[in-house]
ZAKOL-803099 format. One line per 3 residues: their letters; for each residue x, y, z of N, C-alpha, C. Coordinates in Angstrom, 3 decimals, padded with zeros to 6 digits, m for minus. Layout:
N
A	X,Y,Z,X,Y,Z,X,Y,Z ~ ...
END
This chain:
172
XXX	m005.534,m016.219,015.038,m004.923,m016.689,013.798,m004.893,m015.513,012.810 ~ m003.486,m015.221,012.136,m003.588,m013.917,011.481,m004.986,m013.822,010.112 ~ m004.671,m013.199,009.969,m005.852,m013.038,008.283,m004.819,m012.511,007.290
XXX	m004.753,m013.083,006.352,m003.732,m012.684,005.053,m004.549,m012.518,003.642 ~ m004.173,m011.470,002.935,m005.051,m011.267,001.661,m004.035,m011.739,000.519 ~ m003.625,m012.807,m000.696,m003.379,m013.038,m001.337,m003.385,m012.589,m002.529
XXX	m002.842,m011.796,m003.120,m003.286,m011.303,m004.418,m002.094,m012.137,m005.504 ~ m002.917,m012.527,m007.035,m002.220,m013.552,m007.577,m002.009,m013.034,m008.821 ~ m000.577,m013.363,m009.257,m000.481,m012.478,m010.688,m000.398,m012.903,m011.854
XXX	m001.044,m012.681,m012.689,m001.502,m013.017,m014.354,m002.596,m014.712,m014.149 ~ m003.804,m014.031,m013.319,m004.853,m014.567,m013.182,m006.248,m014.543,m014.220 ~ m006.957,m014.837,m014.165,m008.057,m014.503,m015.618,m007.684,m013.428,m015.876
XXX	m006.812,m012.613,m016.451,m006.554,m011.564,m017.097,m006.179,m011.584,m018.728 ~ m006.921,m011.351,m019.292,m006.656,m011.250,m020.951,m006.071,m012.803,m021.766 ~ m007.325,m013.252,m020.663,m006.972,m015.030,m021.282,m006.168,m015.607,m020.602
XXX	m005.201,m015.667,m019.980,m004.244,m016.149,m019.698,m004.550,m016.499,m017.808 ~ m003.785,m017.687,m017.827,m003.899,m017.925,m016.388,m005.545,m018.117,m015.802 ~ m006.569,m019.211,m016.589,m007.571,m019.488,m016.231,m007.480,m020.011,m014.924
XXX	m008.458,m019.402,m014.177,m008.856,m020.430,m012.439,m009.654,m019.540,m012.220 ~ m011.278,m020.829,m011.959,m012.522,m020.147,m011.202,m011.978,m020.111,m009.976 ~ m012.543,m019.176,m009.325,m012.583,m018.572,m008.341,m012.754,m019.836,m006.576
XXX	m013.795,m020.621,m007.617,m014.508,m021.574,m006.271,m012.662,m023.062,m006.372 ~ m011.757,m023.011,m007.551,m011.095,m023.772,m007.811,m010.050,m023.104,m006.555 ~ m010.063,m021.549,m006.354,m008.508,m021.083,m005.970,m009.088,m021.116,m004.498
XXX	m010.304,m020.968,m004.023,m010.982,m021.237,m002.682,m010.608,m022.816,m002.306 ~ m010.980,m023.598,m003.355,m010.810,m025.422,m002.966,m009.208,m025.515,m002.416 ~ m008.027,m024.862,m003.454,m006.865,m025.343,m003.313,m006.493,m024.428,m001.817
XXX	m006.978,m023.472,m001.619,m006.308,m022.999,000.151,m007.099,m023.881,000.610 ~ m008.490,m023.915,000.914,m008.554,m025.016,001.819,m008.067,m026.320,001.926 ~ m007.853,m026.765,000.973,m006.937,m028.226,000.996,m004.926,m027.836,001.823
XXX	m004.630,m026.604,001.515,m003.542,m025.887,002.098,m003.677,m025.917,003.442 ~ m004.892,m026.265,004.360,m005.423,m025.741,005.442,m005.810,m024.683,005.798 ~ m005.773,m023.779,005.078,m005.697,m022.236,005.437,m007.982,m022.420,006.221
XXX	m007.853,m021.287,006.691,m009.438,m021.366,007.291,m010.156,m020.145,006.715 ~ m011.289,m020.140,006.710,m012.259,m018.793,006.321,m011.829,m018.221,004.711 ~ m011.775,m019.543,003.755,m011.013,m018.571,002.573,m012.265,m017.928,001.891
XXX	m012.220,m016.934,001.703,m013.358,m015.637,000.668,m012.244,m015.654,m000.478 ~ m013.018,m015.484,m001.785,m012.573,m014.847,m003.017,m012.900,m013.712,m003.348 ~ m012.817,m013.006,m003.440,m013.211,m011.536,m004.241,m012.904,m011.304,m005.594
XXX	m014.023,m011.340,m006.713,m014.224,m011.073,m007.980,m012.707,m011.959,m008.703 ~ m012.656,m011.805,m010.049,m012.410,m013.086,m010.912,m010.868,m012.773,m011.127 ~ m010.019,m011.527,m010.172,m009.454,m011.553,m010.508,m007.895,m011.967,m009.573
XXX	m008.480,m013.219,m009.007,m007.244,m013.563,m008.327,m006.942,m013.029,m006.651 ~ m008.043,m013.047,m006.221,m007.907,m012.406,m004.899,m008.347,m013.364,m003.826 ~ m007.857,m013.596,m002.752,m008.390,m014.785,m001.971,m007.418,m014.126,m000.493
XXX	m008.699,m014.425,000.658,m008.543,m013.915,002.158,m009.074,m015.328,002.856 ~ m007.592,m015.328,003.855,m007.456,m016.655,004.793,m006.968,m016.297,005.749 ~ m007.106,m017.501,006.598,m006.528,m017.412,008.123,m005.691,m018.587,008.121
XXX	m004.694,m017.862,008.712,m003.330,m019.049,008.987,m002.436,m019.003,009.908 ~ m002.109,m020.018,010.109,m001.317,m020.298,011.167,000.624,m019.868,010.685 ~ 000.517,m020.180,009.815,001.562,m019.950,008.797,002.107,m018.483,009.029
XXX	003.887,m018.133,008.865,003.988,m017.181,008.515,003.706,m016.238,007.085 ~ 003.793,m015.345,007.099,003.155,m014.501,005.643,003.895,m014.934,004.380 ~ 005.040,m015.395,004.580,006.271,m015.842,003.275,006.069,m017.648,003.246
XXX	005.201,m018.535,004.685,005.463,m019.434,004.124,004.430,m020.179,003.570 ~ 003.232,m018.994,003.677,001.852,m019.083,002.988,001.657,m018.691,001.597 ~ 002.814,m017.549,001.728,003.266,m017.775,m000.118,003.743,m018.000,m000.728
XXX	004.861,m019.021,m000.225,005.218,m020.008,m001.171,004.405,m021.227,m001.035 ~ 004.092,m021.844,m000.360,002.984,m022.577,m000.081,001.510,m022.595,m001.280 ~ 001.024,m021.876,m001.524,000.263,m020.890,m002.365,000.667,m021.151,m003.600
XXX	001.765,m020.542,m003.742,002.086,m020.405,m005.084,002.468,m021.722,m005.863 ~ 003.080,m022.405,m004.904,003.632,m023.815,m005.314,002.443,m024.738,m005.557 ~ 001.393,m024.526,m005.057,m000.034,m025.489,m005.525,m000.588,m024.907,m006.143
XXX	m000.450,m024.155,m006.835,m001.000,m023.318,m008.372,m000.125,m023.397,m009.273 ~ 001.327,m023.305,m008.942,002.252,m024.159,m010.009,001.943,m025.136,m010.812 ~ 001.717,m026.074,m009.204,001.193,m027.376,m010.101,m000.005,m027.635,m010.464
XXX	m001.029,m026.901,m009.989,m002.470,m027.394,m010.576,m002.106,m026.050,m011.841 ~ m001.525,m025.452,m012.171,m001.381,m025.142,m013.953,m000.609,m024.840,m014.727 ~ 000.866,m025.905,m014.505,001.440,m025.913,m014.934,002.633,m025.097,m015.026
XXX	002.969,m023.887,m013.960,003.990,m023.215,m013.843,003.194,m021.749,m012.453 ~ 004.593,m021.341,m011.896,003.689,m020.612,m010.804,003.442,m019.660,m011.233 ~ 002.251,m018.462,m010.743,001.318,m017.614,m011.111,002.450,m016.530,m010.576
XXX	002.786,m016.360,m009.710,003.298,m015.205,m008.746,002.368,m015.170,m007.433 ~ 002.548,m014.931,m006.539,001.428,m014.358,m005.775,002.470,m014.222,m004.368 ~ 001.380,m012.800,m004.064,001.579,m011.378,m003.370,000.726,m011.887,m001.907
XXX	001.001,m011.892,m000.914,000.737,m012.081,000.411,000.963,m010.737,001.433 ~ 000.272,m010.020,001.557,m000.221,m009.041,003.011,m000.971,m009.318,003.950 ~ m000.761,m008.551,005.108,m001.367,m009.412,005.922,m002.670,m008.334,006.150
XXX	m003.627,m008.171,007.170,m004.191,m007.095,006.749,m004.291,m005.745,007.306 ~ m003.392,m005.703,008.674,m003.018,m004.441,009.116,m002.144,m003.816,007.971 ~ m001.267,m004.888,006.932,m000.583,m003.805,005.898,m001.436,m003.470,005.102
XXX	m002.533,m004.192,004.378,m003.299,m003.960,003.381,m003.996,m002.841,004.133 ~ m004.132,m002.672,005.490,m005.281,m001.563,005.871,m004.730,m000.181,005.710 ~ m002.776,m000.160,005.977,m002.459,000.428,005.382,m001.779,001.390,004.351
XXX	m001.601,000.102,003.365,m001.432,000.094,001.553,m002.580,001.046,001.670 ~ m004.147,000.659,001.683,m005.506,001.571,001.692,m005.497,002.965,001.847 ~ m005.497,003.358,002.941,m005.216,004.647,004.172,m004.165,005.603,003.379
XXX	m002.634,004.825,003.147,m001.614,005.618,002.852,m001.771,006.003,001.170 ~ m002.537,005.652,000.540,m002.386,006.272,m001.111,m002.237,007.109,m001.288 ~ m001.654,007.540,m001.916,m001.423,008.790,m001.866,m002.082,009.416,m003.546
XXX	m001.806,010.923,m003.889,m002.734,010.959,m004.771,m004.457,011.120,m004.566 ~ m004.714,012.193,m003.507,m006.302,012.242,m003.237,m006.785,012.750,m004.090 ~ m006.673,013.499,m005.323,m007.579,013.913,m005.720,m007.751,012.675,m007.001
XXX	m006.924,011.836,m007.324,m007.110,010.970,m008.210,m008.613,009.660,m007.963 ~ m009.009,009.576,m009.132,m010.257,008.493,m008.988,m009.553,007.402,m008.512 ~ m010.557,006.459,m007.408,m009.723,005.550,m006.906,m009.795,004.556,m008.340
XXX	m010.463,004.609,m009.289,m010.257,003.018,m010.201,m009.072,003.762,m010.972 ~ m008.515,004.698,m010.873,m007.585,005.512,m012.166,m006.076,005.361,m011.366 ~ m006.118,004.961,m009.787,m005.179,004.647,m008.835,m004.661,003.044,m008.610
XXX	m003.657,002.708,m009.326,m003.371,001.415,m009.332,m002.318,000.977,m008.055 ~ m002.664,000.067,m007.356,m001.314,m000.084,m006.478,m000.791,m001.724,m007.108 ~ 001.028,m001.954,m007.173,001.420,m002.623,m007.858,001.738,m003.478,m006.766
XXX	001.514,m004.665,m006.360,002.229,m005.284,m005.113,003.119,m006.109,m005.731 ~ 004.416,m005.616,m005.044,005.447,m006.737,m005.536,005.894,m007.797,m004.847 ~ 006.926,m008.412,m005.282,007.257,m009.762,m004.253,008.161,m009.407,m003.296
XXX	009.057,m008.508,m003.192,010.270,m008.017,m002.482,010.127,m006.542,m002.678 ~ 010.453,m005.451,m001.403,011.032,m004.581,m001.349,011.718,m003.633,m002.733 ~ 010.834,m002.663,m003.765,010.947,m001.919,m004.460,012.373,m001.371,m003.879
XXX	013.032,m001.164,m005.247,014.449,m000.740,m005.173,014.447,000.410,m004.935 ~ 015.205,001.430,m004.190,015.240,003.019,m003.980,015.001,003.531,m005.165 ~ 016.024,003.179,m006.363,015.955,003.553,m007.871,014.723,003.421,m008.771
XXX	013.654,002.610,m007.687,012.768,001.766,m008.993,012.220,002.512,m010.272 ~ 011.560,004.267,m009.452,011.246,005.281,m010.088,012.133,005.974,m011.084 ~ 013.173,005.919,m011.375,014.367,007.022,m011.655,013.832,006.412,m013.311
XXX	013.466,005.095,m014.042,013.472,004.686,m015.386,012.479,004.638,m015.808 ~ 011.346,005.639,m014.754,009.933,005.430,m015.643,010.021,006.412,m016.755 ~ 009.070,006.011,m017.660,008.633,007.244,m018.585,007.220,007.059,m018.712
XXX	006.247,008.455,m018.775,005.163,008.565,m018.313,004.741,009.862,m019.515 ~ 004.145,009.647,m020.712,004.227,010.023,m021.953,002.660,010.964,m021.305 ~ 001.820,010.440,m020.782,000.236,010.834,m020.575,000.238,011.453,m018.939
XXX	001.699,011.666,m017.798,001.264,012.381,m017.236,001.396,011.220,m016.058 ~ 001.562,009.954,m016.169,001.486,009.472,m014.734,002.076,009.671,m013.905 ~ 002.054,009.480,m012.847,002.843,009.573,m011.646,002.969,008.790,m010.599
XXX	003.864,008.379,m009.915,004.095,007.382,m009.072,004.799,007.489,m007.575 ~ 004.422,006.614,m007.059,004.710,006.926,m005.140,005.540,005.264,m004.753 ~ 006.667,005.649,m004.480,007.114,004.330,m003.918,006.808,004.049,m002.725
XXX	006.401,002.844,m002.367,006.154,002.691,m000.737,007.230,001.330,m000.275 ~ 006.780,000.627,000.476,007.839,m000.371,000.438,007.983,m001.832,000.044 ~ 007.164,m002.126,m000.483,006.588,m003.750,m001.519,005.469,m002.966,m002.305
XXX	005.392,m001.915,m002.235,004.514,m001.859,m003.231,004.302,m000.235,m004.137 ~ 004.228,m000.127,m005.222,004.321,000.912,m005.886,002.712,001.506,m006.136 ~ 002.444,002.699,m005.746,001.289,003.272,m006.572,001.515,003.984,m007.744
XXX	000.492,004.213,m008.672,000.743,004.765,m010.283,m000.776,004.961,m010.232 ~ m000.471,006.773,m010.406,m001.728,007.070,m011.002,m002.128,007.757,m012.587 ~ m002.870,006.994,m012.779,m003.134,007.064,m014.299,m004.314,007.788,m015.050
XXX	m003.836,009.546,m015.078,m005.069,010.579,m015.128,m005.963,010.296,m015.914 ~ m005.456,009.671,m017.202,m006.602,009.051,m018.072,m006.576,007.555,m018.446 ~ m006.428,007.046,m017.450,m006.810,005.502,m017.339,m005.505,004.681,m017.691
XXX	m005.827,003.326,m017.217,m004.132,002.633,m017.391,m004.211,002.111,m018.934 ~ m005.491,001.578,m019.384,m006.064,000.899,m020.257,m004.946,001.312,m021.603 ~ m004.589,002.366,m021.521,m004.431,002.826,m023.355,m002.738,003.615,m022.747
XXX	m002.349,003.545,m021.623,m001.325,003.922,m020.565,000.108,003.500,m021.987 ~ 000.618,004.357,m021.916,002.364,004.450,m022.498,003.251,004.164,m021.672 ~ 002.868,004.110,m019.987,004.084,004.345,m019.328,004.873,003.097,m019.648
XXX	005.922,003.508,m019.093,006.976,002.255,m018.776,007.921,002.629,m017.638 ~ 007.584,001.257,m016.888,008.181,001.476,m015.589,008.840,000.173,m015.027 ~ 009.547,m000.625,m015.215,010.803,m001.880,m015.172,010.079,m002.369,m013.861
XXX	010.169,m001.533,m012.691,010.373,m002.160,m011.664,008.487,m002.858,m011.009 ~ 007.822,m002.065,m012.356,006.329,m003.071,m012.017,006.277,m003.961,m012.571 ~ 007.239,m004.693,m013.478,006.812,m006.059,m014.012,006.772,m007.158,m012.964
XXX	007.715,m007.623,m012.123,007.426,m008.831,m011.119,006.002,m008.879,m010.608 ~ 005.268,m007.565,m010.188,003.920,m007.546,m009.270,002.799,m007.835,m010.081 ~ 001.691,m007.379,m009.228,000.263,m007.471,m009.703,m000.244,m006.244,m009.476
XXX	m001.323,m005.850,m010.332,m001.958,m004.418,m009.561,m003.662,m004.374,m009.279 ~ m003.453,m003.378,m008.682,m005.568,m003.562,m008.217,m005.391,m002.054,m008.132 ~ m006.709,m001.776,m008.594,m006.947,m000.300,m008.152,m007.003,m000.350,m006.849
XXX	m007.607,001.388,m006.258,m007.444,001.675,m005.243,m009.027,001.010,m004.594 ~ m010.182,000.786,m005.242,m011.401,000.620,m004.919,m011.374,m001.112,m004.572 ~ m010.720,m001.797,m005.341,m010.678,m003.255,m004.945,m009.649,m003.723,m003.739
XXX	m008.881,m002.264,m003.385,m007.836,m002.332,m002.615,m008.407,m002.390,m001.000 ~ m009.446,m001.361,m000.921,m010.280,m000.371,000.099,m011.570,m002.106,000.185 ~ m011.745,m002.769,m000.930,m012.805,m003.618,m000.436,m012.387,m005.032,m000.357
XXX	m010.834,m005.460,m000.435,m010.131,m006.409,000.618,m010.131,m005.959,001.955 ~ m009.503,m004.750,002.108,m009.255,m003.830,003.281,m010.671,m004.305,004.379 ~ m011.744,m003.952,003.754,m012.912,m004.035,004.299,m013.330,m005.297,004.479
XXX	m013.379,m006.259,003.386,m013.487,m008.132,004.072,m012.499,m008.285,005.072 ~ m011.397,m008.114,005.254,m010.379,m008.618,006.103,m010.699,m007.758,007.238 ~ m011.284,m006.895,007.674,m011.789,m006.426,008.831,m012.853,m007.109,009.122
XXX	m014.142,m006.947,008.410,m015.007,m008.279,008.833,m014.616,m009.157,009.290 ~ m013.156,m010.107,008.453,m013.095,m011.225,009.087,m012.564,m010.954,010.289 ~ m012.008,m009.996,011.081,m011.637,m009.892,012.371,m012.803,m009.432,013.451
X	m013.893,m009.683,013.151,m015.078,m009.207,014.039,m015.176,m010.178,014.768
END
């Protein structure tokens, strides 16, 4: 049964989009999904399903719709990609928490990069659902602007590397 890592967007983040953790564990298992883990408060949840990867996230998303009132977004990999989203970052000498990867819902446009502006120096790597941006002095206080990361969610590179690592466990 595959293993899929869920990542969910505008989750306890800056108020908005409240759900404990043990609430977003209850609603996959009621989904059927098997073996669901959460990882930290910010919207991350690893399952096993029978399901394909697109119909576990709409599936997903549509019972968080309704348990709050409109859907969250959420980002579905499976975990040979998440192993390597991980692996492929690019940007080694950057700190992995200063390394954001953006997962989107669809296939980043060839163009996505061409309208950033990056006032402090960032820089960015298109891959193929998902954008990295590294942010030399942190995203926190970050100027950039970049269009084609609004649909996604982002995680650094360190919360990236320790899905990577539960979802191998769960294949032991």
């Amino acid at each position: 049964m595959p293993i899929y890592i869920a990542l969910l967007r505008a989750v306890n983040v800056g108020g908005t989009g409240a759900l404990p953790m043990a609430e977003l564990k209850a609603i996959c298992e009621e989904l059927g999904f098997k073996d669901v883990k959460t990882y930290i408060q910010s919207g991350n949840v690893l399952f096993r399903s029978d399901e394909s990867e697109t119909a576990a996230e709409e599936k997903l998303d549509a019972a968080l719709g309704k348990k709050m009132g409109k859907r969250p977004g959420v980002m579905v990999r499976s975990r040979k990609e998440l192993d390597k989203i991980a692996t492929n970052a690019p940007f080694p000498g950057a700190k992995p928490n200063f390394l954001l990867v953006y997962f989107l819902p669809e296939n980043a446009p060839a163009d996505a990069l061409e309208k950033m502006v990056a006032p402090d120096g960032e820089e960015a790597k298109l891959a193929t659902r998902e954008i990295y941006v590294h942010y030399p002095n942190g995203s926190g206080r970050s100027k950039l602007k970049l269009p084609a990361l609004k649909p996604g969610t982002s995680r650094n590179l360190n919360t990236v590397r320790k899905l990577a690592d539960m979802a191998a466990a769960m294949d032991r």
